[in-house]
C-alpha positions in Angstrom: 9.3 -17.2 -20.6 7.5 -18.1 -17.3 9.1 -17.3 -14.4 7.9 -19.7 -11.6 9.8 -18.1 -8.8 8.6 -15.0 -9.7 5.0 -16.3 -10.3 5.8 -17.5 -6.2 6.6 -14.1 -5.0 4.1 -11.9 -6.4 1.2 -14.4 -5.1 3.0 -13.8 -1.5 2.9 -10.2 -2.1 -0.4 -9.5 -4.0 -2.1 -11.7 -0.9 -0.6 -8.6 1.3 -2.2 -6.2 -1.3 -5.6 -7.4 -0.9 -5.4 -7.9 2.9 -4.2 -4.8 3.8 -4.3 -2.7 0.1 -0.8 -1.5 0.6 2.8 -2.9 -0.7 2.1 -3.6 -4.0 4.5 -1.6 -6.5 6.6 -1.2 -2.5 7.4 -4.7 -2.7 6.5 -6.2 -5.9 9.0 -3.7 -7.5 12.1 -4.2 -5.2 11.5 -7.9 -5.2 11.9 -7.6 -8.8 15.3 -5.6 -8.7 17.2 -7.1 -5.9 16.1 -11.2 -5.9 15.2 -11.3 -10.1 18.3 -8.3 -11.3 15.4 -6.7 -13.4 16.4 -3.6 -14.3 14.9 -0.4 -12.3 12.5 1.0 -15.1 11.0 -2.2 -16.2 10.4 -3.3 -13.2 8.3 -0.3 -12.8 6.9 -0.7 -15.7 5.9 -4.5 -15.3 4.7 -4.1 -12.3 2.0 -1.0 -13.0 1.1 -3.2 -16.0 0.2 -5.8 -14.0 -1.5 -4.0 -11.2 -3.8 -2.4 -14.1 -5.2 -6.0 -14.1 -4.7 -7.5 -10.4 -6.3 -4.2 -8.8 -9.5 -4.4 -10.0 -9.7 -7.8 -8.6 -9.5 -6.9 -5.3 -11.9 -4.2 -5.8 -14.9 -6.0 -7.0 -14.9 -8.2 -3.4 -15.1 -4.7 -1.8 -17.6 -2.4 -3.9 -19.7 -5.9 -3.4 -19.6 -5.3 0.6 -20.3 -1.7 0.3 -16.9 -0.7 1.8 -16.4 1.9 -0.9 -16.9 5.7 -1.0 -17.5 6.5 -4.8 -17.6 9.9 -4.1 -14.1 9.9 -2.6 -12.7 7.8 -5.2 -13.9 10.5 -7.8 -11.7 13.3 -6.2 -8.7 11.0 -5.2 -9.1 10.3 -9.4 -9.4 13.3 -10.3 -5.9 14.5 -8.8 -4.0 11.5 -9.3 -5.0 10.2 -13.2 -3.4 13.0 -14.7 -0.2 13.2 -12.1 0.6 9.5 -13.0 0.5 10.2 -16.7 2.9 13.2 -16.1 5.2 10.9 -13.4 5.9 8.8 -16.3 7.5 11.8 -17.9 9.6 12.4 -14.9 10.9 8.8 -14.8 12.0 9.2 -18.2 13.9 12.3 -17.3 15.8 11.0 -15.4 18.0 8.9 -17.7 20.0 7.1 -16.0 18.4 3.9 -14.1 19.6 4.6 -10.9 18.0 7.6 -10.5 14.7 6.0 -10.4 16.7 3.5 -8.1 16.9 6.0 -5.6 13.6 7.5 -6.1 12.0 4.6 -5.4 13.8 4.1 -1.8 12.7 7.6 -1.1 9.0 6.8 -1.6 9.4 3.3 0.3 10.5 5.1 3.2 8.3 7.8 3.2 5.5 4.4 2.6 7.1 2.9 6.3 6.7 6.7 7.9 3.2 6.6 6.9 2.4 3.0 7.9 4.1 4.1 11.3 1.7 7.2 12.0 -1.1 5.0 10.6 -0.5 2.5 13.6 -0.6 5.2 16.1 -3.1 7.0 14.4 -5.1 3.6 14.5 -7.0 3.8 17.5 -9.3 6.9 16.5 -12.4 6.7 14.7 -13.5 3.4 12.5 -17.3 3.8 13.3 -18.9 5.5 10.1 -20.3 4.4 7.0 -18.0 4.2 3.9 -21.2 6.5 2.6 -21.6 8.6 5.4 -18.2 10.7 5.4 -17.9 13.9 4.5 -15.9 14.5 1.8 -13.3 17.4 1.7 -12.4 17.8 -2.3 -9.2 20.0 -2.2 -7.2 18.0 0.2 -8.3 14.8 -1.2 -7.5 16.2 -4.7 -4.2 17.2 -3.6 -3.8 14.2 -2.1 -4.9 12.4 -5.3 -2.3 14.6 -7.2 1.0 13.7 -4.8 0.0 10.3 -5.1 -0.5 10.0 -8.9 3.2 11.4 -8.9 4.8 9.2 -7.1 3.4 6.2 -8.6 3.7 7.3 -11.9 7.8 7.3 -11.6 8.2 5.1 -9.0 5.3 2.6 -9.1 4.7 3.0 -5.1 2.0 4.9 -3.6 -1.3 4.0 -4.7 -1.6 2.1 -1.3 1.2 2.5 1.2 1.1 6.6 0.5 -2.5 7.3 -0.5 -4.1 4.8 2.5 -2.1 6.6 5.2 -3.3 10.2 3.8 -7.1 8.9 3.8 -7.0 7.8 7.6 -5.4 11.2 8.5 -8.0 13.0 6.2 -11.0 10.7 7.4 -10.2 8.8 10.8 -14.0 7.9 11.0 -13.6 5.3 8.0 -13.0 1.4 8.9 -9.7 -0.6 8.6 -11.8 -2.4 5.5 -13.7 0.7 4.4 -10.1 2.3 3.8 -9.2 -0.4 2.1 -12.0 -0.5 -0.1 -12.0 2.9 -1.3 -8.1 2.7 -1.7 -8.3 -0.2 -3.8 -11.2 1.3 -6.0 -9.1 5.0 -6.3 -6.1 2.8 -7.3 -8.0 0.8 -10.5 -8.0 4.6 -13.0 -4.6 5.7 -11.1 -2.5 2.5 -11.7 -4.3 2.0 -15.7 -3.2 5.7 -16.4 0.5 5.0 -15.0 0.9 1.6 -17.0 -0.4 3.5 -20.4 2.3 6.0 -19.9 4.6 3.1 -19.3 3.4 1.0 -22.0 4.6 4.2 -24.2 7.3 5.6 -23.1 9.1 3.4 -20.7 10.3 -0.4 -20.7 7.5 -3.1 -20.6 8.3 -6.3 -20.9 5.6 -8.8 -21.5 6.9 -11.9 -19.8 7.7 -10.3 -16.7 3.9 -9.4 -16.9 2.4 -12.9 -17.4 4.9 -14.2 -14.6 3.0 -11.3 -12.6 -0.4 -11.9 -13.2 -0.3 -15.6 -12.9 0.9 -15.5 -9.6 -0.7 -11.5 -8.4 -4.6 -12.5 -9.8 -5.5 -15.5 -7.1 -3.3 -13.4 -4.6 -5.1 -10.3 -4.4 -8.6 -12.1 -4.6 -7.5 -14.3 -1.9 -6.5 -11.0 0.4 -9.4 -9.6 -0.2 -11.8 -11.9 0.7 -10.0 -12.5 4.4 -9.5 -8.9 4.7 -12.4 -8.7 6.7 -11.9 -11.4 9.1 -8.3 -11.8 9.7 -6.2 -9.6 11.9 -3.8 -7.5 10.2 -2.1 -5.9 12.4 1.2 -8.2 12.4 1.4 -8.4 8.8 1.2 -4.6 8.6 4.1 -4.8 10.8 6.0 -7.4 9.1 5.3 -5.4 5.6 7.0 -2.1 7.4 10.1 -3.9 8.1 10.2 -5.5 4.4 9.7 -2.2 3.1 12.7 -0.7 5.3 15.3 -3.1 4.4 13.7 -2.4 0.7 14.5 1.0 0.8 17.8 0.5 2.5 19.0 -1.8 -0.1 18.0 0.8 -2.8 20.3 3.3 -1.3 22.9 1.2 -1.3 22.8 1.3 2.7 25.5 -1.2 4.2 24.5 -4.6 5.6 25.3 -3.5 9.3 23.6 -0.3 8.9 20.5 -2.1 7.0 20.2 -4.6 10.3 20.8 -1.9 13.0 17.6 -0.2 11.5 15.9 -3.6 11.3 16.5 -4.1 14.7 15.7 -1.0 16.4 12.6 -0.9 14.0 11.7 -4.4 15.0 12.0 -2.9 18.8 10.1 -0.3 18.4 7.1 -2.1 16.8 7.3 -5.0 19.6 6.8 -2.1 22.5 3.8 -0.7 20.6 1.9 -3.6 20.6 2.8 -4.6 23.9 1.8 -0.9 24.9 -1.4 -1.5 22.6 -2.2 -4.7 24.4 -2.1 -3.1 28.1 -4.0 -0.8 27.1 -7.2 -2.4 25.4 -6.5 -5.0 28.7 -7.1 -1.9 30.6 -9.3 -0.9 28.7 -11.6 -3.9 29.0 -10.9 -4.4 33.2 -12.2 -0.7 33.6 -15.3 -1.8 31.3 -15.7 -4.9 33.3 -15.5 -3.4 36.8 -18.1 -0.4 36.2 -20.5 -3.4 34.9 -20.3 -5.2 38.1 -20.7 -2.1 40.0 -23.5 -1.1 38.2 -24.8 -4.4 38.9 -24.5 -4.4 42.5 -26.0 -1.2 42.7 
């Protein structure tokens, strides 16, 4: 049966997926477990089902733009096709459904860790060609291989881990360039996940369909403003969805859950206002050596 809420929220989220290519399985999995009580694995399982389809979506916009390196996605692939397959294994292991509960709280906040060094890390590079980089095959594999993992039992990672470990690896790639080769990497890695799922965890169909529905017009539409709009504040409002995420899924207490939402509210409002005095700077400094070099 057609969900409609549901159909709402993953539009909301897959809009954040193709704007920034991170918190799809971060959010679209928790939003299933704590707002629709679906249960931990087919949530999981839904949801890399439904990013098989929605991803590719996305990634047609950006391998039209030429924001894609093919030969990075082939080594991210290479490590992370296989790892998903085996993370399904893993989740299945486990048993019992809170296990995979608490797995998936681990990986969302190790996703807000990475989003946090990937804002301070933000400032360096972004002047390359997605063609031009260099490409460094055993870390990325690795890379590739950590990532399949986690997805693979936990649905999370194929953008809030794997971005984050592409701009440490290669800070001369663009905000849209990252996004682009994350999204493409994420098309084999999420389709080898969901097969596993599809036969050996818990798909449901109609959680799916209410997916899709609403994820397939999201996603395009993120990915077609992900080149003009800022995304600076939605990346910070998705680190503090994906906090209180986590929290929740480790059973963290409500006063403890808004403590850490407000310091980490705190600490994101002094680093843009540290951000903004400095590019201010930045720009007087620029502007004052052009005058003197005009009035020399």
């Amino acid at each position: 049966m057609i969900d409609f809420p549901l159909i709402t929220g993953s539009f909301l989220v897959a809009i954040v997926v193709g704007l920034t290519g991170m918190g799809g399985g971060a959010l679209m999995t928790p939003m299933m477990m704590l707002f629709f009580n679906v249960p931990p694995l087919a949530a999981v399982s839904s949801d890399l089902v439904a990013s098989a389809v929605m991803k590719p979506v996305g990634s047609v916009v950006h391998l039209r733009r030429g924001t894609v390196n093919l030969r990075l996605v082939g080594w991210l692939c290479a490590g992370s096709v296989p790892a998903a397959f085996c993370g399904v294994f893993l989740a299945r292991a486990f048993a019992v459904s809170d296990a995979v509960k608490y797995a998936l709280g681990v990986a969302l906040l190790l996703a807000v860790a990475g989003m946090a060094i990937k804002a301070w890390l933000g400032t360096r590079g972004g002047t390359s060609s997605a063609h031009n980089i260099v490409v460094r095959p055993i870390p990325t594999l690795l890379v590739g291989m950590v990532g399949g993992l986690v997805v693979g039992v936990s649905s999370v990672g194929s953008g809030s881990l794997i971005i984050v470990a592409l701009l440490v690896l290669y800070p001369a790639l663009k905000a849209n360039q990252l996004v682009g080769t994350d999204l493409v990497q994420a098309v084999p890695l999420v389709t080898s996940a969901a097969l596993g799922h599809l036969l050996f965890g818990d798909f449901q169909m109609d959680l799916t369909v209410s997916l899709l529905i609403g994820s397939i017009p999201g996603v395009y539409l993120g990915a077609r403003i992900s080149s003009r709009a800022p995304g600076g504040l939605i990346r910070a409002l998705l680190a503090i969805v994906l906090l209180a995420s986590a929290l929740k899924l480790l059973d963290a207490s409500n006063t403890l859950t808004v403590w850490a939402l407000v310091v980490a509210g705190a600490i994101i409002l002094a680093g843009w206002r540290w951000r903004s005095s400095s590019v201010m700077g930045a720009a007087r400094e620029s502007s004052g050596s052009t005058d003197h070099a005009r009035a020399g």
